[in-house]
N, CA, C and O atoms as CSV, one atom per row, in Angstrom:
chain,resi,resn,atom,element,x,y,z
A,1,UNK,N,N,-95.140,-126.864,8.223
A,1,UNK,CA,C,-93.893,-126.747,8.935
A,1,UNK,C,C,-94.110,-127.254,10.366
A,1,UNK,O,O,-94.998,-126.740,11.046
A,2,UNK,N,N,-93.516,-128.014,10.745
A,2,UNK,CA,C,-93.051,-128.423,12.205
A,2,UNK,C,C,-92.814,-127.570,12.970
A,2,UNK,O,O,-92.053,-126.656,12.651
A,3,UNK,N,N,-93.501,-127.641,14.406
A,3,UNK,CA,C,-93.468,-126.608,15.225
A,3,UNK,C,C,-92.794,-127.184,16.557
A,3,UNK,O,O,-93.205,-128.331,16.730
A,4,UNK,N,N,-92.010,-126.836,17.434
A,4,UNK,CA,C,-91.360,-127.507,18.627
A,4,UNK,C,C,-91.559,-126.538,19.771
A,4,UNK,O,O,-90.968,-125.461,19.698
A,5,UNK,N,N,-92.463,-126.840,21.015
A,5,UNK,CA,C,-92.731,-125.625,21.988
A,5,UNK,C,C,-91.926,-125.778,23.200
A,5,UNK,O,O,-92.174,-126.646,24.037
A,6,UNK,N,N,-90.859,-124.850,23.310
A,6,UNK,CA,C,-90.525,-124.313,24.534
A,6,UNK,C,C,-91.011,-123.728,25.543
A,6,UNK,O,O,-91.913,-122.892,25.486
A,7,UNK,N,N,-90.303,-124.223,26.833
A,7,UNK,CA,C,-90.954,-123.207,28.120
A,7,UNK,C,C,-89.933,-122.273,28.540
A,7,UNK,O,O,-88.861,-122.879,28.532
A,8,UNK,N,N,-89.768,-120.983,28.931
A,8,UNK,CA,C,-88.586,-120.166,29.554
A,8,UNK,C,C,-89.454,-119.092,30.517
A,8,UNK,O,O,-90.503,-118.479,30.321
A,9,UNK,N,N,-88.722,-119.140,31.403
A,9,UNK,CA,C,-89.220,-118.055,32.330
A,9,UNK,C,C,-89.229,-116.888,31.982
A,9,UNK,O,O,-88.223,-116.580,31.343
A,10,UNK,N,N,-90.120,-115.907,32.168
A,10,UNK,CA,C,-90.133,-114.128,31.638
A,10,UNK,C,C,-89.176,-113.786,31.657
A,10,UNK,O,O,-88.940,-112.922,30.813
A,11,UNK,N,N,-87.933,-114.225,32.640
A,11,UNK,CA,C,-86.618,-113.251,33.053
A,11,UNK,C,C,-85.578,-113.610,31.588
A,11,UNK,O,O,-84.736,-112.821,31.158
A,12,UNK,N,N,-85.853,-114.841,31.045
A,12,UNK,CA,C,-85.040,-115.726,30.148
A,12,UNK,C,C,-85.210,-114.302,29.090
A,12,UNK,O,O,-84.248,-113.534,29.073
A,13,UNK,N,N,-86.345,-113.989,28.282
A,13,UNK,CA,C,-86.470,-113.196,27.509
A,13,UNK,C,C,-86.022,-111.462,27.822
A,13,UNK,O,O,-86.215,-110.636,26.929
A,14,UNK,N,N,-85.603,-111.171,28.759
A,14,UNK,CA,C,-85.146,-109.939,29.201
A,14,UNK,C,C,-83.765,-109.477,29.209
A,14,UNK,O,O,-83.319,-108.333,29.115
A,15,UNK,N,N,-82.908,-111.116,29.404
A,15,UNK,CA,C,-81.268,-111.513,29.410
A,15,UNK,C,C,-81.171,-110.781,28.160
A,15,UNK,O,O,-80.224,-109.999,28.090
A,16,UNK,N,N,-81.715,-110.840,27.457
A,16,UNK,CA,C,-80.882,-110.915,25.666
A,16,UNK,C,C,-81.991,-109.625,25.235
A,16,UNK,O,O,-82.041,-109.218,24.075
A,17,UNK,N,N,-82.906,-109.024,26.393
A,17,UNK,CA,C,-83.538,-107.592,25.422
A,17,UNK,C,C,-84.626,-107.913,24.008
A,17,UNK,O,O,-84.844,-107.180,23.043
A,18,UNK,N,N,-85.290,-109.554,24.381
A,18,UNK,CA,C,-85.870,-109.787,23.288
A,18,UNK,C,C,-87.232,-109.699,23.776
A,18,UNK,O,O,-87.299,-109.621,25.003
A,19,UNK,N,N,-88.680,-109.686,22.959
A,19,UNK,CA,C,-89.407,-109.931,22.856
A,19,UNK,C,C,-89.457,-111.791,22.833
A,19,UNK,O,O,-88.428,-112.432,22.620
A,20,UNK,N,N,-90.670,-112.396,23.059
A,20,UNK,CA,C,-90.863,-114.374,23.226
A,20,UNK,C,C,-90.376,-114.161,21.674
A,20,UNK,O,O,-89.307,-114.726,21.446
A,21,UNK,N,N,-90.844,-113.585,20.763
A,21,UNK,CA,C,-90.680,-113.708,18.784
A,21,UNK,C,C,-89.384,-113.656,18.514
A,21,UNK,O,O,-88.965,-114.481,17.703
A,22,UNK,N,N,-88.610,-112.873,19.001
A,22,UNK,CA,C,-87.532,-112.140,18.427
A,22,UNK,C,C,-86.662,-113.630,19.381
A,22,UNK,O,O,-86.064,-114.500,18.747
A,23,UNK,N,N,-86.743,-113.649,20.618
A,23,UNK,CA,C,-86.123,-114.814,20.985
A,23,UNK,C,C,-85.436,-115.897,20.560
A,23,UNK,O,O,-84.248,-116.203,20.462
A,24,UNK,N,N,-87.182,-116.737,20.176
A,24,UNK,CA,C,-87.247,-117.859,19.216
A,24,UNK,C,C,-86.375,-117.786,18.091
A,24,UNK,O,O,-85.606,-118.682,17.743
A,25,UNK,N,N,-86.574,-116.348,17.372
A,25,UNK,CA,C,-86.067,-116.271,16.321
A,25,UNK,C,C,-84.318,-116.642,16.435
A,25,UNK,O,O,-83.632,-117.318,15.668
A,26,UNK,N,N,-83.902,-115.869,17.785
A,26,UNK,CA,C,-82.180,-116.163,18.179
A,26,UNK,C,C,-82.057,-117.281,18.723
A,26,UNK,O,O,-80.903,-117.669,18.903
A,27,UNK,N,N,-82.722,-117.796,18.980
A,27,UNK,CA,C,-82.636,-119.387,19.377
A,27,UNK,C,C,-82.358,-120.087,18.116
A,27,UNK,O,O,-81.193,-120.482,18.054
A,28,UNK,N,N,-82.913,-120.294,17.333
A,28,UNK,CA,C,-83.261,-121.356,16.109
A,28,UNK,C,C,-81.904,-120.596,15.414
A,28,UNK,O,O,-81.105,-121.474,15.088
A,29,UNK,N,N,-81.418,-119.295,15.100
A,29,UNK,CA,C,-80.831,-118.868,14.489
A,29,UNK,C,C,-79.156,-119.583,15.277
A,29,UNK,O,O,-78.231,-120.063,14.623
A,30,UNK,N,N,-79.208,-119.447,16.706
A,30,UNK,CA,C,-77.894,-119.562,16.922
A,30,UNK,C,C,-77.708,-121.210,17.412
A,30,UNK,O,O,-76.623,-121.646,17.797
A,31,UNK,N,N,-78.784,-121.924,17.340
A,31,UNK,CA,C,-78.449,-123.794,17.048
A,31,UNK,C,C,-77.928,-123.950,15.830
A,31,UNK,O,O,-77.397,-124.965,15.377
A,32,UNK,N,N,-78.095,-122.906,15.306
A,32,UNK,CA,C,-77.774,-123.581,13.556
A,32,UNK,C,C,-76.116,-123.391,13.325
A,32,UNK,O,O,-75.183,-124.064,12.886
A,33,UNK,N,N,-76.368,-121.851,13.979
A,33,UNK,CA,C,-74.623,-121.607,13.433
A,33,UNK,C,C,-74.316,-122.787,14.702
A,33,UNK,O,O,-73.360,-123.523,14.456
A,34,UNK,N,N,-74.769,-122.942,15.539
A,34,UNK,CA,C,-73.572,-123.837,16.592
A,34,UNK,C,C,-73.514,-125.364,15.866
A,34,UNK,O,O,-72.569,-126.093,16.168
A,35,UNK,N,N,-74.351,-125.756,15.077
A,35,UNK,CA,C,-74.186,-127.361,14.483
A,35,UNK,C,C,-73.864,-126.848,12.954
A,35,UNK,O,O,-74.092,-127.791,12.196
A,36,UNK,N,N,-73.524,-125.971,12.406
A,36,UNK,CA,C,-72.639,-125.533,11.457
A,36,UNK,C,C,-71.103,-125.740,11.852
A,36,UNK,O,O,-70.190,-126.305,11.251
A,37,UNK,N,N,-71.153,-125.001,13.222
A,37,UNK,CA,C,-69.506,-124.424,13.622
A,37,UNK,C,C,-68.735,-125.936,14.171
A,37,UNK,O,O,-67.537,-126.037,14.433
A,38,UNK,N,N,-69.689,-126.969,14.255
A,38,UNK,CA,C,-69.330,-128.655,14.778
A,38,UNK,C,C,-69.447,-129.163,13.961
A,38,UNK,O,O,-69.134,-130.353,13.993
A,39,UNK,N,N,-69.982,-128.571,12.691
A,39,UNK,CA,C,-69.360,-129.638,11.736
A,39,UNK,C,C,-70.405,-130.467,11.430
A,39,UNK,O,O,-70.227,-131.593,10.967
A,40,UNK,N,N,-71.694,-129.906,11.696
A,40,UNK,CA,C,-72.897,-131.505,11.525
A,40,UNK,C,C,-73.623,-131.143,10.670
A,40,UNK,O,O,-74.348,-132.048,10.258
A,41,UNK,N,N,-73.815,-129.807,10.012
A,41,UNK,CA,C,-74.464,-129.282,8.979
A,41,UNK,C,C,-73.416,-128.695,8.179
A,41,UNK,O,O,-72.268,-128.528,8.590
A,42,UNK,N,N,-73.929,-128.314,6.765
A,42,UNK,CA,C,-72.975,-127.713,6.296
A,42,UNK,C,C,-73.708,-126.012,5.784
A,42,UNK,O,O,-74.826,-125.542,5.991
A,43,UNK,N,N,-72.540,-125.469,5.086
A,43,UNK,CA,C,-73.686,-124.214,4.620
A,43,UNK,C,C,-74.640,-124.110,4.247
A,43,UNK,O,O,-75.434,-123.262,4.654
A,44,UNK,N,N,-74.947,-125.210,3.055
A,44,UNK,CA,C,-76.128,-125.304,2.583
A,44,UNK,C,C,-77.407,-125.638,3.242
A,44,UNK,O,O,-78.515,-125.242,2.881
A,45,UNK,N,N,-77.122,-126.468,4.325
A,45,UNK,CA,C,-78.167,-126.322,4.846
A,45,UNK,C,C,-78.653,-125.577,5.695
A,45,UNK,O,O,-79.824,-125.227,5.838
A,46,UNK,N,N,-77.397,-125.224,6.501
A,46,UNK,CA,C,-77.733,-124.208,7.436
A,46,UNK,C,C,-78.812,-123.109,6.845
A,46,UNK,O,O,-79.962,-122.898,7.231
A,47,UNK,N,N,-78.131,-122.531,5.872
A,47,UNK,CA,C,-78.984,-121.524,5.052
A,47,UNK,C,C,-79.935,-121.857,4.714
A,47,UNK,O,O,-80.702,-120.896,4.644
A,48,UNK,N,N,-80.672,-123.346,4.248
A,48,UNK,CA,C,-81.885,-123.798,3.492
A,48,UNK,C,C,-82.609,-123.926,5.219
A,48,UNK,O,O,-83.747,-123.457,5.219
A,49,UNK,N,N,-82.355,-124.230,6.024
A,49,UNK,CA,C,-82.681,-123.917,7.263
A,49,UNK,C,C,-83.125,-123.122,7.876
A,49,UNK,O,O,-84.147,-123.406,8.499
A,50,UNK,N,N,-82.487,-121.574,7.996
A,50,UNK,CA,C,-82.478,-120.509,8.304
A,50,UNK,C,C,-83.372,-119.963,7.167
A,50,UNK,O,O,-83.752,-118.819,7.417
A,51,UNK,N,N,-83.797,-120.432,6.041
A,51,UNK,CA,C,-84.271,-119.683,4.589
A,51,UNK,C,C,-83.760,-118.477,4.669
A,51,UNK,O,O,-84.503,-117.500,4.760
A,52,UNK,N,N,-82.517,-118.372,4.650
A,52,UNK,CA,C,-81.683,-117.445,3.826
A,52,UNK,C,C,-80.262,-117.916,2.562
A,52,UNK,O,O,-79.742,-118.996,2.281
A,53,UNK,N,N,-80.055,-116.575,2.095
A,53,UNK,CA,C,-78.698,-117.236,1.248
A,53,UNK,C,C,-77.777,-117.614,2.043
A,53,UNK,O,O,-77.667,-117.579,3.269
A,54,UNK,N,N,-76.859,-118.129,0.872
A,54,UNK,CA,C,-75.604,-118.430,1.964
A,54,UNK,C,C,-74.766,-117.587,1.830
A,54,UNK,O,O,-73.640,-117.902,2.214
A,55,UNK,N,N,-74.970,-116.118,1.212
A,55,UNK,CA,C,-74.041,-115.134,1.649
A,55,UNK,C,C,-74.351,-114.575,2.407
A,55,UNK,O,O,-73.486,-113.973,3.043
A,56,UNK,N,N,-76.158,-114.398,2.902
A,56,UNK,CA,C,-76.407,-114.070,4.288
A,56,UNK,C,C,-75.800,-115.215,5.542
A,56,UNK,O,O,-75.506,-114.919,6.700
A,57,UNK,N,N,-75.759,-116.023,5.159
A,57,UNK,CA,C,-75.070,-117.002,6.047
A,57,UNK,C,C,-73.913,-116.757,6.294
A,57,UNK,O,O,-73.572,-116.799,7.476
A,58,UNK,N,N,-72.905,-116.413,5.246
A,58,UNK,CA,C,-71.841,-116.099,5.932
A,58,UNK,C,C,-71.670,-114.792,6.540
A,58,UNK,O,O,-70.757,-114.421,7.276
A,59,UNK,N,N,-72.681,-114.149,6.125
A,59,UNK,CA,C,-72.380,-112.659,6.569
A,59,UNK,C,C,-72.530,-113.075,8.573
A,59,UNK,O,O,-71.581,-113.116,9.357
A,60,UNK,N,N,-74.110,-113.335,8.926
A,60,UNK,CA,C,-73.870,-114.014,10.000
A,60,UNK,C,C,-73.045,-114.757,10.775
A,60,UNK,O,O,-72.901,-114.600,11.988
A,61,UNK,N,N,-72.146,-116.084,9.662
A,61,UNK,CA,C,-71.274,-116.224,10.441
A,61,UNK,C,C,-69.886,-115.378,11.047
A,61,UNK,O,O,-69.425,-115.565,12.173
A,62,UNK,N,N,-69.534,-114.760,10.401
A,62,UNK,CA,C,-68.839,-113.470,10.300
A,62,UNK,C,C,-69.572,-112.378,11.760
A,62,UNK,O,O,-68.699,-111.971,12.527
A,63,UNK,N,N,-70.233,-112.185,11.916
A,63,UNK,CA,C,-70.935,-111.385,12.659
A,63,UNK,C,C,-70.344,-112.085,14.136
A,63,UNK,O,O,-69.673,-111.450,14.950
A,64,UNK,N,N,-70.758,-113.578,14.299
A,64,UNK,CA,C,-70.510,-114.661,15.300
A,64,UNK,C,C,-69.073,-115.252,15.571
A,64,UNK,O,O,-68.875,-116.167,16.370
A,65,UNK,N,N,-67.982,-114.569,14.745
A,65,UNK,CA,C,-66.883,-114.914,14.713
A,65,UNK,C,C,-66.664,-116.368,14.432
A,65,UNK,O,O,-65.637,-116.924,14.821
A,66,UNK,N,N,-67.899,-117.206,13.552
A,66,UNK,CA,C,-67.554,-118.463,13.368
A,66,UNK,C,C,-66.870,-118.647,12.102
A,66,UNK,O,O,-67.465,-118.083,11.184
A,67,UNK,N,N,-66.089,-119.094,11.846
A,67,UNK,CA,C,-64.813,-119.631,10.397
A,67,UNK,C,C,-65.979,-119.911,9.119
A,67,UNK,O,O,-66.865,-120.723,9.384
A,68,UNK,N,N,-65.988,-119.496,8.250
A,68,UNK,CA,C,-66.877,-119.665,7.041
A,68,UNK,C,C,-66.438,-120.845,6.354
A,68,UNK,O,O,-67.167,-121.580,5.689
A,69,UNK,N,N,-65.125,-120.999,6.563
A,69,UNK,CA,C,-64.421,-122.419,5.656
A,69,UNK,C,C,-64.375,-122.733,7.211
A,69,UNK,O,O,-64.305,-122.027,8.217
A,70,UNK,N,N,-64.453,-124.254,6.944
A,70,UNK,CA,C,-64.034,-125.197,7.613
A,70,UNK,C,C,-63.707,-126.397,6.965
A,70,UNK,O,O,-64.423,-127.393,7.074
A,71,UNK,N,N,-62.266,-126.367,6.032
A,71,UNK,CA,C,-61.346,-127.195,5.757
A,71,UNK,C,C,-60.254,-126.912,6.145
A,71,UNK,O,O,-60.035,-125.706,6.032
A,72,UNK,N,N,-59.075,-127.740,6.752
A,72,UNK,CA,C,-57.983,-127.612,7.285
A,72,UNK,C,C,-56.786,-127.408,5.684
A,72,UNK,O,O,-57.030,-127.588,4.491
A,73,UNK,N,N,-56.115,-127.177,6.060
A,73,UNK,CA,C,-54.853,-126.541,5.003
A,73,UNK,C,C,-53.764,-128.044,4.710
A,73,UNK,O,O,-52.745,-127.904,4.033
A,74,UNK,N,N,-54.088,-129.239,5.224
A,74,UNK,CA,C,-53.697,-130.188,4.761
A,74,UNK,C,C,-54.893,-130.974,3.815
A,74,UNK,O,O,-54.678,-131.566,2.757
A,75,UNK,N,N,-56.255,-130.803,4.522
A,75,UNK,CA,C,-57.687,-130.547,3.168
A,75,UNK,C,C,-57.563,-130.167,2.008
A,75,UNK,O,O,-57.518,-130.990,1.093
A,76,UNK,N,N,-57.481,-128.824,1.788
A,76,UNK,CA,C,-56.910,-127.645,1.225
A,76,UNK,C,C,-56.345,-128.590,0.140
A,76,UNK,O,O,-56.952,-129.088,-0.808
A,77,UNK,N,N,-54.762,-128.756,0.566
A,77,UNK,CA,C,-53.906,-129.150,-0.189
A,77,UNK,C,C,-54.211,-130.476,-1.290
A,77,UNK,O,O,-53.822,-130.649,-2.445
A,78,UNK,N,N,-54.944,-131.182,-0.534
A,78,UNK,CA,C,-55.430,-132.416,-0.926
A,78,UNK,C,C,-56.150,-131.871,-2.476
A,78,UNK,O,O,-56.090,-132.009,-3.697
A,79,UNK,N,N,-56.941,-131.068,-1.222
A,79,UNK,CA,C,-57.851,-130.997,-2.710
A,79,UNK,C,C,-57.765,-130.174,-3.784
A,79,UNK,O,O,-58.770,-129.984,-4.471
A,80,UNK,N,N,-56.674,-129.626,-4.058
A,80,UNK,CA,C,-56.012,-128.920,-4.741
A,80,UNK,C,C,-54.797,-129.884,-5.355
A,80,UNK,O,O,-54.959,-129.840,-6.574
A,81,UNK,N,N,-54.080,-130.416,-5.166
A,81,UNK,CA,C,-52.431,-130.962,-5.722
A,81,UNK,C,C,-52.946,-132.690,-5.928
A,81,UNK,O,O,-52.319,-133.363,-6.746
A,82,UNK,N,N,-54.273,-133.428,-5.031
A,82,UNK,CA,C,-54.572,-134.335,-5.262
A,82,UNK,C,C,-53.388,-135.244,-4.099
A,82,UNK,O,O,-52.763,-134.789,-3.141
A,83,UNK,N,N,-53.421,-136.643,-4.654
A,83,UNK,CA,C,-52.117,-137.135,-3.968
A,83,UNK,C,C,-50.870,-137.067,-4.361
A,83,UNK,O,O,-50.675,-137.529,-5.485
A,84,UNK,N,N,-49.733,-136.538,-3.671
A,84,UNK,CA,C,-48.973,-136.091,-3.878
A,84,UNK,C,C,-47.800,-137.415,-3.671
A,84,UNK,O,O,-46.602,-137.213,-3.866
């Protein structure tokens, strides 16, 4: 596995009440939902990412107030009724 090293000042890890581990861990965890919530990943990977399911995934996203669907209701329709 690929490893990527950050630098943050002691105070960085105190903002958020984490340990450097637990940090990392909310770091990597909340890039994912943020290039989930833009649209550049999708669930599946997010989750194959995160190595969790993707009902833990949504449970998380849910937690983060991020939208679990992200298809619009003219999407939706499409892909349901076809062309109309």
């Amino acid at each position: 596995m690929t490893q990527i090293v950050m630098e943050f000042e002691p105070s960085a890890f105190s903002a958020l009440r984490l340990g450097p581990k637990q940090f990392g861990e909310e770091l990597k965890l909340a890039a994912i939902v943020q290039w989930y919530a833009e649209q550049r990943i999708s669930q599946a990977k997010a989750a194959e990412m995160l190595g969790i399911s993707r009902s833990r995934l949504i449970d998380e996203l849910l937690r983060r107030k991020v939208p679990a669907i992200q298809v619009s209701a003219d999407e939706l329709q499409h892909e349901i009724y076809g062309d109309l």
